[in-house]
BANU-762860 format. One record per residue (C-alpha): x, y, z. Coordinates in steps of 0.1 Angstrom, whole numbers, padded with zeros to 4 digits, always signed. Layout:
XYZ
...
***
This chain:
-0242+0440-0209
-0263+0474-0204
-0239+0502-0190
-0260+0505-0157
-0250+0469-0148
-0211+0475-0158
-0214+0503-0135
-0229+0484-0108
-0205+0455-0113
-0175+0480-0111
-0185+0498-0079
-0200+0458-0066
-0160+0444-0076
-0142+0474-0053
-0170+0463-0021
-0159+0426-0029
-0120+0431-0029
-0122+0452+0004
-0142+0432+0023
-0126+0397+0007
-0093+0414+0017
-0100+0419+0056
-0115+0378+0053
-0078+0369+0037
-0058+0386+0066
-0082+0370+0093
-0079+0335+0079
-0041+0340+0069
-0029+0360+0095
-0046+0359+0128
-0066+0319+0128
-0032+0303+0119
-0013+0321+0148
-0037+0311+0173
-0036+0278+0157
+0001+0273+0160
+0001+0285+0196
-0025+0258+0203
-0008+0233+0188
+0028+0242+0205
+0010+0236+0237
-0005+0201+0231
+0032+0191+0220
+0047+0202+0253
+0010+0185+0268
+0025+0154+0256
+0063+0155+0262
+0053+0160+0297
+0026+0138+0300
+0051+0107+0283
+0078+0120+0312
+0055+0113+0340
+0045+0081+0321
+0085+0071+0321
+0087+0080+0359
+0058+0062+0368
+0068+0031+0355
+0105+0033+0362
+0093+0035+0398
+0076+0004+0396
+0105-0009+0379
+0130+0002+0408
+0105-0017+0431
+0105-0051+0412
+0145-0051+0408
+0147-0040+0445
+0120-0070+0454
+0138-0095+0426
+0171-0084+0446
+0160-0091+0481
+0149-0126+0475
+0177-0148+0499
+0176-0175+0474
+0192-0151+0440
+0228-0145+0455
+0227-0186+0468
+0216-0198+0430
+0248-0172+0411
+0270-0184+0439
+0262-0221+0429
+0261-0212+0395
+0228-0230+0390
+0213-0217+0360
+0186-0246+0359
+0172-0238+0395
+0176-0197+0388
+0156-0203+0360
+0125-0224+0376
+0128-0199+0407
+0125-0165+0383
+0096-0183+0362
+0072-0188+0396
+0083-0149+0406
+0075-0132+0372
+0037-0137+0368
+0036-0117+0401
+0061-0090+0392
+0041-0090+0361
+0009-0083+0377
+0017-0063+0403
+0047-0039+0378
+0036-0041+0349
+0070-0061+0344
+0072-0083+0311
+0111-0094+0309
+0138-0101+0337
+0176-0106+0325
+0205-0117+0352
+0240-0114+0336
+0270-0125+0359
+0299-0104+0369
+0319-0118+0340
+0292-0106+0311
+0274-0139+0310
+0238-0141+0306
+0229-0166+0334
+0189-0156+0326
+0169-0165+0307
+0191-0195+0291
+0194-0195+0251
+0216-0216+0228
+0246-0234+0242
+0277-0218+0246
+0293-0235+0209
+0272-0205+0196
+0293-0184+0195
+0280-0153+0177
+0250-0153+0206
+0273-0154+0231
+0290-0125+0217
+0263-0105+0213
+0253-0107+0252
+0290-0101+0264
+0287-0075+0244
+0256-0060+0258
+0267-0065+0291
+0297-0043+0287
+0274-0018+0275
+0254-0023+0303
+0287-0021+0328
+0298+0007+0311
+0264+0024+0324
+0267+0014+0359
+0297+0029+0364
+0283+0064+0351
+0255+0063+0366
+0258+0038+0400
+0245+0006+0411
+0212+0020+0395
+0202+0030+0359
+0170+0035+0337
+0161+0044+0302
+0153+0028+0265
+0166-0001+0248
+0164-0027+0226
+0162-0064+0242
+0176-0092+0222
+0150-0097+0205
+0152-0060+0189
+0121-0047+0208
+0123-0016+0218
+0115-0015+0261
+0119+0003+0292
+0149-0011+0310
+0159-0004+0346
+0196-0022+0358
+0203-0025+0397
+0238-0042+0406
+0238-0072+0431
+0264-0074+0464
+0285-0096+0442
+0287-0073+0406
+0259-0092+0385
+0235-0076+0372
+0195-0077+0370
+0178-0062+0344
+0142-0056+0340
+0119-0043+0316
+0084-0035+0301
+0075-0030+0264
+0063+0002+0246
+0028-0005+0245
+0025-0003+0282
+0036+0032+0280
+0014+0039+0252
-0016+0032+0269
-0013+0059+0296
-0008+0084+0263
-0042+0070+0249
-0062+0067+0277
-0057+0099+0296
-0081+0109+0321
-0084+0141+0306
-0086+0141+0275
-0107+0115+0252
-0092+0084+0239
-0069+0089+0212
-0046+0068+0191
-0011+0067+0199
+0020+0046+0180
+0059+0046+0181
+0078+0047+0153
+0117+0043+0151
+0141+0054+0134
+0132+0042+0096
+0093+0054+0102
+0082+0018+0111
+0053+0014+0137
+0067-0009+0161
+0037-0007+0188
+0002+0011+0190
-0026+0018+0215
-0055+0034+0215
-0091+0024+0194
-0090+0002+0167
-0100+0026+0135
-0079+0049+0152
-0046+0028+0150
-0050+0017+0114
-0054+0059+0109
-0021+0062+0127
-0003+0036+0113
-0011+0052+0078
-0005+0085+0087
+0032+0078+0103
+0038+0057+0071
+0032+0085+0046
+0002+0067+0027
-0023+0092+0040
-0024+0132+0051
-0037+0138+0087
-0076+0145+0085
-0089+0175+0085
-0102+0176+0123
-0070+0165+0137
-0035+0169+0150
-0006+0147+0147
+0019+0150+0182
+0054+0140+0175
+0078+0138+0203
+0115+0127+0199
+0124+0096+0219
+0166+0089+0228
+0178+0058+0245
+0202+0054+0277
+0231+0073+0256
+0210+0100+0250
+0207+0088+0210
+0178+0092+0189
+0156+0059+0189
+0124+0074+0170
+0094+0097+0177
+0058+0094+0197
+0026+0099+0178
-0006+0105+0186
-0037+0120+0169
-0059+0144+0187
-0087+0160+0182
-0089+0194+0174
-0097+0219+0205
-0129+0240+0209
-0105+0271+0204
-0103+0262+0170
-0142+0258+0164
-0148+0293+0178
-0124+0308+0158
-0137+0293+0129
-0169+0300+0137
-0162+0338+0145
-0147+0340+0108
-0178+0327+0092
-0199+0354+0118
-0174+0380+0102
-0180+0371+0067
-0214+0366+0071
-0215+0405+0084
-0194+0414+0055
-0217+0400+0027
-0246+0413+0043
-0230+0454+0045
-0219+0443+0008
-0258+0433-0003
-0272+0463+0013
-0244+0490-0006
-0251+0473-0041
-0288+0476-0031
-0285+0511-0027
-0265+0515-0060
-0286+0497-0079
-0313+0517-0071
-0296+0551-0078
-0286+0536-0113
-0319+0527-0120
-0339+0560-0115
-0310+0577-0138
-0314+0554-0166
-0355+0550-0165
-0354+0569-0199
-0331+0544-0215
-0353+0515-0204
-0383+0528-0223
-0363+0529-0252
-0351+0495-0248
-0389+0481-0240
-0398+0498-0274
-0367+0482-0301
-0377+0452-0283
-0414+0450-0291
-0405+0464-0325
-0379+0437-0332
-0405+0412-0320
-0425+0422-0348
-0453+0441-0333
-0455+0463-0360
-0488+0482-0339
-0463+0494-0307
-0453+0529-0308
-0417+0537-0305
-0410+0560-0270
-0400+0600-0282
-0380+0615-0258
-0382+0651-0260
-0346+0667-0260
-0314+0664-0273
-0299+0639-0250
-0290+0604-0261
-0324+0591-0253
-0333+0621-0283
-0314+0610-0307
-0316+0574-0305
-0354+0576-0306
-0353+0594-0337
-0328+0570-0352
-0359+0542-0343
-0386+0561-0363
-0369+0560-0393
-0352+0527-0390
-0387+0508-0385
-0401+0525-0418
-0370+0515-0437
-0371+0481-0421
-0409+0472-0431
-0401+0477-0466
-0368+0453-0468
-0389+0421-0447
-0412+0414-0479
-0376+0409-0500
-0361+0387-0475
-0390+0365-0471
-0393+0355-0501
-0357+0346-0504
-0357+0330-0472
-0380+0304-0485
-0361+0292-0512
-0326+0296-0494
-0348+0270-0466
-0357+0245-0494
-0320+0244-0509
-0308+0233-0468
-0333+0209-0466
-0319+0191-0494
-0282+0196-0485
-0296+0184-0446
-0307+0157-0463
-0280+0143-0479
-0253+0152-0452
-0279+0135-0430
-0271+0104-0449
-0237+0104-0450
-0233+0105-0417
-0254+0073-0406
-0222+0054-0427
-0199+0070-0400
-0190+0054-0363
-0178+0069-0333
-0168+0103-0329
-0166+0113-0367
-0203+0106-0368
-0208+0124-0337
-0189+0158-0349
-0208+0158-0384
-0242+0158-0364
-0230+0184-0345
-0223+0203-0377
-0257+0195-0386
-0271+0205-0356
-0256+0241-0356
-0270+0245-0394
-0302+0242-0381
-0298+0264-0354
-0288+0285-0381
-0313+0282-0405
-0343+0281-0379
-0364+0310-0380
-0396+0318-0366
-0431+0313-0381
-0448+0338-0398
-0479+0351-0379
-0510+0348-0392
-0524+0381-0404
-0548+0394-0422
-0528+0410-0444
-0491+0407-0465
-0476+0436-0436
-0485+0417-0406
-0465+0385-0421
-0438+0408-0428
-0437+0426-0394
-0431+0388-0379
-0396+0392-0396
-0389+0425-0386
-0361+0409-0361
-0340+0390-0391
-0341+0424-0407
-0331+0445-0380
-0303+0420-0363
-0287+0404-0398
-0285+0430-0419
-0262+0402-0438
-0267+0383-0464
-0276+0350-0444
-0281+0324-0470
-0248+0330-0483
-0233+0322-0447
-0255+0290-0444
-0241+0277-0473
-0209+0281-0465
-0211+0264-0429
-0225+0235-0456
-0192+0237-0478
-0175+0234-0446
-0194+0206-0433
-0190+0187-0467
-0153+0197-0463
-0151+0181-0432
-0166+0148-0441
-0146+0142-0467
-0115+0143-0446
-0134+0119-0416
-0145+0095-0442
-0107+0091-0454
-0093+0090-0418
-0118+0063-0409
-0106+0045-0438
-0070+0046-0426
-0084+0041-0388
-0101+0008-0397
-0073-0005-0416
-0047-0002-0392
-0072-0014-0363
-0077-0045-0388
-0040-0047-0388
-0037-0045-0350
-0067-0072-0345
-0047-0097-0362
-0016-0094-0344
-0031-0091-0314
-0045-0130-0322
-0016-0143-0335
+0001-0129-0298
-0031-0145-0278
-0027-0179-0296
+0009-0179-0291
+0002-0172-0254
-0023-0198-0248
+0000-0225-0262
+0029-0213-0244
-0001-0215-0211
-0009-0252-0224
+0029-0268-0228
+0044-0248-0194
+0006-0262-0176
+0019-0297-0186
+0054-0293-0179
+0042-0285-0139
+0022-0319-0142
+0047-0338-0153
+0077-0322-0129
+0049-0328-0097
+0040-0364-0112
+0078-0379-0115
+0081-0368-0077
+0081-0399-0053
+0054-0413-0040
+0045-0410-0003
+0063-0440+0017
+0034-0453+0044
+0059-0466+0072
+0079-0495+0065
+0105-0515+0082
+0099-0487+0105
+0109-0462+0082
+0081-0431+0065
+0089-0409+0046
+0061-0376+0033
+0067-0350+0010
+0052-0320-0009
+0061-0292-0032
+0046-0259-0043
+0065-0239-0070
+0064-0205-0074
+0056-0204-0106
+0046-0230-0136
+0073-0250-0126
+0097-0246-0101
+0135-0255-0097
+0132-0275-0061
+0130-0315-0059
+0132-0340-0035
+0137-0379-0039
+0136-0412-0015
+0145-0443-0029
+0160-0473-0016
+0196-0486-0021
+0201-0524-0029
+0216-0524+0005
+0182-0517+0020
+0192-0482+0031
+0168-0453+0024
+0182-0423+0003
+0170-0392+0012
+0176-0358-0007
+0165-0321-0013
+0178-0296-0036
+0170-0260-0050
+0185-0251-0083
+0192-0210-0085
+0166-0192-0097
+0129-0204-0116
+0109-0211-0143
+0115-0236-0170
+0157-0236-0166
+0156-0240-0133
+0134-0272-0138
+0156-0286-0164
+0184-0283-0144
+0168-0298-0112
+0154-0328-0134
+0192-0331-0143
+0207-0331-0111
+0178-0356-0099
+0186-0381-0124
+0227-0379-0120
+0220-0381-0082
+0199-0406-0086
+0223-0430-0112
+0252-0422-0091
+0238-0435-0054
+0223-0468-0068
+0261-0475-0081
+0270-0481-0043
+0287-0443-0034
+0290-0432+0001
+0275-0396+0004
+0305-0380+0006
+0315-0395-0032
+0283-0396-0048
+0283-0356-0041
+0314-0349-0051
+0310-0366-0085
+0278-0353-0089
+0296-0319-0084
+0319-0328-0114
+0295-0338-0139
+0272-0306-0132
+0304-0285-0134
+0311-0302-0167
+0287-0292-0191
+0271-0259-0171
+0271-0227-0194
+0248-0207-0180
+0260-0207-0148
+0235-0220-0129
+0241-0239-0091
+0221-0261-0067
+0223-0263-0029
+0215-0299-0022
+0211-0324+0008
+0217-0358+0005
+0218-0384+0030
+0217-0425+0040
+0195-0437+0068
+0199-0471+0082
+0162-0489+0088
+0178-0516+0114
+0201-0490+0134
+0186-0454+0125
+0224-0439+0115
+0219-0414+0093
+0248-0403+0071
+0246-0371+0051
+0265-0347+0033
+0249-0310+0033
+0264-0289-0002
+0251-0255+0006
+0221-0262+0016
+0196-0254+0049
+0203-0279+0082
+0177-0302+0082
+0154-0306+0117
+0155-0332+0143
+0123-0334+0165
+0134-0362+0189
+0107-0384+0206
+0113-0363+0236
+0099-0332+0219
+0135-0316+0219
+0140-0297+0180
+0178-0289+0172
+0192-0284+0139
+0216-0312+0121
+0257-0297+0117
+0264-0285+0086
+0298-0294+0068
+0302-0256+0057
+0304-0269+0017
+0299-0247-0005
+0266-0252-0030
+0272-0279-0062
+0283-0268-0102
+0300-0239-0087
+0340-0252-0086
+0348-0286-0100
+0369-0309-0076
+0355-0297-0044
+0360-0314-0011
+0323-0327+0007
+0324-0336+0047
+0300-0364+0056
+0286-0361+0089
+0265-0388+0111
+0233-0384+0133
+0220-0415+0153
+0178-0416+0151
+0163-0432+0177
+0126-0447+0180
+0101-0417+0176
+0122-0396+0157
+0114-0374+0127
+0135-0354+0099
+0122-0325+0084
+0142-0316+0053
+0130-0285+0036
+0145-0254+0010
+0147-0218+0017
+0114-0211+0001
+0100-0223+0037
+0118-0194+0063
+0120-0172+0035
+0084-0163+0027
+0071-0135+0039
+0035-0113+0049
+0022-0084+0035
+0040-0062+0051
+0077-0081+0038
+0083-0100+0074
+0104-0131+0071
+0090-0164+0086
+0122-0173+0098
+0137-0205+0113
+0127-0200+0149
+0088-0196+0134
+0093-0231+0117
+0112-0246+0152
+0085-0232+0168
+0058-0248+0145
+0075-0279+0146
+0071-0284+0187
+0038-0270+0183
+0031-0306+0154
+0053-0332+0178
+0023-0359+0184
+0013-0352+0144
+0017-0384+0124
+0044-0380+0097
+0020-0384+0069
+0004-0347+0080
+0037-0333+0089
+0042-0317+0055
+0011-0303+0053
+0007-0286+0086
+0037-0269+0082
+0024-0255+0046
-0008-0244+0061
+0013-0228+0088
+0032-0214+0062
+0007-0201+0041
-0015-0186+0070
+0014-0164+0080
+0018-0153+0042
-0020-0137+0046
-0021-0137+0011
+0009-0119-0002
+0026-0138-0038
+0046-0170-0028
+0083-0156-0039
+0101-0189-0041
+0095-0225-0044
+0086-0242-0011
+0093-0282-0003
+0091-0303+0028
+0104-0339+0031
+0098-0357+0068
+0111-0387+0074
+0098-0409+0107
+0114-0430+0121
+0096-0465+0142
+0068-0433+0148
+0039-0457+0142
+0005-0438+0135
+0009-0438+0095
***
């Protein structure tokens, strides 16, 4: 680097720092304030904008209690204590209040903490009924801070979050409505003045429970509150904190907004800034530049001469500089260097040719060698090769006349390796042949231990694919030994299927007839999967199985099967199992439930409910254990749906439960299908709500119909 450039770089480096410094503070200092003051103001924007929202709707609230309250025929129906009639009456009113309030849920609970509306599970429930005197209290408690009248956020019994406003009747019950979050949301997304934005809330643990706004923009949202992605650059994340009627902390409002046009002018107004600054420093190295270059003109003269002479144009004539300056004296040196150099270029040609000759050989061979090398040992010798002749390259002689004109096209090697150069090739050569010799021995080792990995790694893959083979044919043969389907006979069919969660699975079920002509029906799932829990499920099968044909009651065969299990059970392992005896002639159905989940009853009336369980424990957990038998009359049209945990258990890609009221729900939905297609359609069901996510357990289903008809 000449010394009129350093100086232009130093004075250009001292231009760049001041004027990089002023762009530093405006970016760091002053953008971000005005930023952060923007972005305060869109927060309060919101909190008060979600206030006016609340107001708004608990107004229309207030007016659908006050019209629900007015109507002559609510204090008549509490006084009667007709639940039956409220009911029907409320269902006519609510699509109006719907339409007209926005309303979306209406609760009545009596004076004595009693939900009278809407009607749930009977009364012998009594963890529901518990849970709604105790929301009533809360509710009471309430009233009596607040009035007859009280508004705020809460979560309904199904755990949704809504907007709940309470008015007290003449006779101290209560009516409760509501609206969900979403409806609120929407005012937040589509607001008149600003564009239509995303907008979510989130509770307490970060999860989204509802969302408005555009599509793309929801899915953004949803990510963003999650923590799976940063807020784009462009936009603003809102958060205001949300309490419910105690004033506690229920969760937070989002929204994304665009970013304002204060922003984009301030941005804009920095790159006008630094654009000004780059141009002022141009225009001062400019100016520098040129005073540099009329002080070192002499010096460039100088230069254009060594480089012509180093070129080997022996006919230029060096530059003299008259004076005793530096420019003097270093074209004085230059005289008498190019005499002296002239005279040493004939010697190094000539031992330049044979030093080229001896490389080509030793190319050559290293050449060679190489092509028996793989991978990157072959690609580092080539590069060795590749910088020796770089090295060893050197111009071509002119043609001349003369001896001096060849020797003048050398001039450069003379002048800029005033070394011995032949001796340095040759030693980049011992170092390449150095070098190989240590890559050819670590290839060596390298191929034998990849030989030695190659082979184990066969051994493991044959090992696996026979392990693949014998666990594919142990899932045949569990799914073959499974009963057939029973087409309906002396009124009786009976369906089932089975999908483990892995090879094989530990769940089984069985119908087979007694010698009595009743129909034996069972369902069990052994703990845990795989290949144990299959052996032990074929066990229990088989013992169950031996035991009921000997003429047992439920209630015994169980409890002996319980013994044997518990007998000879070292590793620990348990089964919750369902076994019962239906009657073809009379349709009594005895059972006896060991831990396992209460079957369904879909009546011919379309009516689901859920057979008692005996509260026994599961079976091979405590030798000499006590089973209850219980009884369950089936009438003509009836169906049992027997099924295992691996049925309300599964869950969706985002870890939801599918739940017993899904499957009761399903189950209504199925009443005219034949029993043949019963297990089936609730699988599909099943799976569809899965959406893909890994079965986690093994799933069964086992109906039973009973004088259906339609096989």
């Amino acid at each position: 680097m000449s010394a009129r450039l350093r100086l232009l770089l130093i004075a250009g480096l001292l231009l760049a720092l001041g004027v990089a410094g002023s762009l530093i503070w405006t970016r760091s200092v002053a953008l971000p304030s005005v930023s952060q003051a923007e972005f305060q103001v869109h927060q309060r924007e919101q909190a008060r904008l979600w206030r006016t929202l609340v107001e708004q709707q608990t107004g229309l609230l207030s007016l659908a209690a006050e019209e629900l309250a007015e109507q002559p025929w609510l204090p008549r129906l509490l006084d009667q204590d007709r639940p039956d009639l409220l009911a029907a009456r409320i269902a006519n009113e609510l699509p109006n209040l719907e339409r007209r309030y926005g309303l979306r849920s209406v609760e009545i609970i009596d004076n004595e903490g009693r939900l009278l509306y809407p009607q749930t599970e009977t009364g012998s429930n009594g963890e529901r009924v518990s849970n709604l005197e105790a929301r009533a209290t809360t509710a009471a408690g309430a009233n009596a801070e607040g009035g007859d009248e009280f508004a705020g956020f809460r979560q309904n019994a199904q755990r949704d979050f809504v907007l709940a406003f309470t008015r007290t009747l003449p006779n101290d019950a209560q009516v409760i409505v509501s609206t969900g979050m979403d409806r609120l949301l929407q005012g937040i997304s589509r607001n008149g003045v600003a564009p239509a934005r995303p907008a979510a809330f989130a509770d307490l643990r970060g999860q989204t429970v509802a969302l408005s706004g555009p599509d793309e923009g929801q899915s953004l949202l949803r990510r963003v509150v999650a923590g799976e992605v940063a807020v784009p650059e462009g936009l603003r994340l809102l958060e205001t904190p949300l309490s419910d009627i105690a004033e506690r902390p229920i969760g937070q409002l989002f929204s994304l907004l665009p970013a304002e046009p204060v922003s984009e002018t301030m941005n804009r107004l920095f790159l006008l800034t630094a654009g000004l600054g780059l141009a002022l420093f141009l225009l001062l190295l400019l100016v520098l530049a040129r005073a540099l270059r009329s002080e070192f003109a002499p010096l460039d003269r100088l230069i254009h001469g060594v480089t012509a002479l180093a070129a080997g144009d022996s006919e230029v004539e060096v530059p003299r500089h008259a004076g005793n300056d530096e420019a003097g004296r270093l074209s004085s040196a230059l005289q008498q260097l190019r005499q002296r150099a002239l005279l040493l270029t004939t010697l190094e040609i000539s031992r330049e040719r044979q030093r080229r000759r001896q490389e080509r050989f030793l190319r050559r061979q290293l050449t060679g060698l190489a092509e028996t090398l793989e991978g990157k040992d072959r690609e580092a010798l080539l590069g060795d090769l590749e910088r020796l002749e770089r090295t060893a390259r050197r111009d071509s002689a002119q043609q001349g006349s003369d001896l001096l004109g060849a020797a003048d096209g050398r001039l450069e090697k003379a002048l800029l390796e005033p070394r011995a150069g032949g001796q340095d090739d040759f030693a980049l050569l011992a170092v390449a042949f150095e070098n190989l010799s240590f890559r050819i021995r670590d290839q060596n080792a390298n191929l034998k231990q990849l030989v030695s990995e190659l082979n184990e790694a066969l051994r493991a893959k044959s090992e696996f694919l026979l392990l693949q083979q014998e666990l594919d044919m142990a899932r045949s043969m569990q799914l073959s030994i499974l009963p057939p389907d029973r087409p309906e006979q002396n009124g009786l069919a009976v369906h089932g299927m089975m999908l483990p969660a892995k090879e094989v699975g530990g769940d089984f079920y069985d119908a087979f007839e007694l010698p009595d002509g009743r129909l034996a029906l069972v369902v069990a799932d052994v703990s845990g999967k795989g290949v144990p829990a299959a052996f032990f499920s074929l066990i229990t099968r088989t013992l169950l199985k031996a035991i009921a044909t000997a003429d047992a009651e439920p209630r015994q065969a169980i409890e002996r099967l319980n013994d044997l299990l518990c007998a000879e059970n070292e590793q620990m392992m348990f089964v919750t199992l369902f076994f019962g005896l239906l009657e073809p002639e009379t349709g009594r159905f005895l059972y006896v439930n060991g831990g396992h989940n209460p079957p369904l009853h879909l009546r011919a009336s379309g009516e689901v409910e859920l057979l008692d369980v005996t509260g026994d424990m599961a079976l091979a957990v405590m030798e000499e254990q006590d089973y209850q038998e219980r009884e369950v009359v089936l009438e003509p049209g009836d169906l049992l749906l027997l099924y295992t945990d691996g049925v309300t258990e599964a869950c969706d890609p985002e870890n939801n439960e599918y739940g017993e009221e899904r499957l009761l729900s399903e189950l209504r939905r199925n009443q005219e299908t034949p029993t043949w297609m019963m297990p089936q359609a609730l699988g599909n069901a099943v799976k569809a709500f899965e959406n893909g996510a890994a079965q986690a357990d093994d799933m069964t289903i086992l109906a039973t119909g009973y004088r259906r008809g339609g096989s």
